[in-house]
C-alpha positions in Angstrom: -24.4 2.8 -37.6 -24.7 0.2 -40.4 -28.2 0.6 -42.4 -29.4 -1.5 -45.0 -30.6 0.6 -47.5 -33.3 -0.3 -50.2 -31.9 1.6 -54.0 -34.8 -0.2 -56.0 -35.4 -2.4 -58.6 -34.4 -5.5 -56.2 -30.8 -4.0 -55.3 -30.0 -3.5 -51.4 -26.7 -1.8 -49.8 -25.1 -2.2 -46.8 -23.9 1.4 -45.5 -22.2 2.8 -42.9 -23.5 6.0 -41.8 -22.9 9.0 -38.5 -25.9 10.9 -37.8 -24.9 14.2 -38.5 -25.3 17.0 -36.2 -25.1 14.9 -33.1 -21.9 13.0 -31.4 -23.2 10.5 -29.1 -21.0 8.7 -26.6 -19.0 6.0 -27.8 -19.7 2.2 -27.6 -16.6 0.6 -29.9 -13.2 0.7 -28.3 -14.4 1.4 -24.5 -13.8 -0.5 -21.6 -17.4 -2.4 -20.8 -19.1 -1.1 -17.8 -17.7 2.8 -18.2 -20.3 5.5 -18.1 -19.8 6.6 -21.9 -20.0 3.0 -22.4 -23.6 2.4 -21.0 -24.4 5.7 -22.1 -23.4 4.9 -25.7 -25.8 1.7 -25.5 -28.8 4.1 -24.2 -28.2 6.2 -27.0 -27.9 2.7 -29.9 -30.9 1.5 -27.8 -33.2 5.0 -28.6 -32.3 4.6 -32.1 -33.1 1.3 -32.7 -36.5 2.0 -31.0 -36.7 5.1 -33.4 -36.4 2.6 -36.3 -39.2 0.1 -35.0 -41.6 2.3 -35.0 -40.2 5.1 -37.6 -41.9 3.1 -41.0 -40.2 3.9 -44.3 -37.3 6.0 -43.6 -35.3 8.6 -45.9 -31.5 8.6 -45.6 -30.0 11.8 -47.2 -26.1 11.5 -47.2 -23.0 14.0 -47.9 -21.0 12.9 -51.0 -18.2 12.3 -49.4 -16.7 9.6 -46.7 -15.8 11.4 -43.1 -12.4 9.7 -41.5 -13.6 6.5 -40.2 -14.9 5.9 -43.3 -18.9 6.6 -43.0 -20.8 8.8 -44.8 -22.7 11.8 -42.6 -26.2 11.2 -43.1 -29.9 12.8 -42.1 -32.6 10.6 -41.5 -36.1 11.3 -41.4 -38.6 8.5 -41.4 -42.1 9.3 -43.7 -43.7 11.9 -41.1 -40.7 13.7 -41.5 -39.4 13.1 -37.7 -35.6 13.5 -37.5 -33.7 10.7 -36.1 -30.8 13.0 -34.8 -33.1 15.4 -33.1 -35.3 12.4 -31.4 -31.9 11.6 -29.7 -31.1 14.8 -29.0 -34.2 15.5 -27.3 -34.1 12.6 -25.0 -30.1 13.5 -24.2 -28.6 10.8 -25.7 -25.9 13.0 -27.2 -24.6 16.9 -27.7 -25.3 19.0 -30.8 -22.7 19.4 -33.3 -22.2 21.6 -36.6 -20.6 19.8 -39.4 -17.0 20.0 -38.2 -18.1 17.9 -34.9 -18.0 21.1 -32.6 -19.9 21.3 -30.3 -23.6 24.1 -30.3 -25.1 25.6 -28.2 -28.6 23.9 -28.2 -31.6 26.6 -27.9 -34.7 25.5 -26.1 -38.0 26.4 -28.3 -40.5 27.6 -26.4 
């Protein structure tokens, strides 16, 4: 996801971030209509209604650039809700560890 991030004192930053510890379905490079396709929109769709209602929002981000480019980031919006784990918990996406394998996902009870 792109992210315009706020660095202070007037300067601004276009970024290109993967949430990390989720891999949701793909929306770039997939044939329209497919049902990673409309899943991948469900998934863009959560998160952008995540941001509308998330307020200030803290984007902490590894130091270096994963293949494609984008730098593996956790964000948490001030009342310290996790964007990554709002998708996850509305199954817009699997659990990863930070090699993009796949976890096994324990319920809380």
């Amino acid at each position: 996801m792109s992210l315009l991030a706020d660095l202070g004192f007037g300067v601004e930053i276009m970024v290109r971030v993967r949430l990390q510890g989720i891999d949701t379905p793909e929306i770039h490079n997939v044939k329209h209509g497919t049902p990673e396709r409309k899943a991948g929109m469900f998934a863009a769709e959560a998160a952008m209604r995540w941001f509308e209602f998330a307020g200030k929002v803290v984007i902490r981000t590894t130091k270096a650039k994963g293949k494609f480019g984008r730098y593996l980031a956790d964000i948490e919006n001030e009342r310290g809700d996790d964007l990554a784990q709002h998708l996850l918990s509305g199954g817009h996406g699997i659990a990863v560890d930070k090699d993009g394998n796949a976890i096994e996902r324990r319920d809380e009870a």
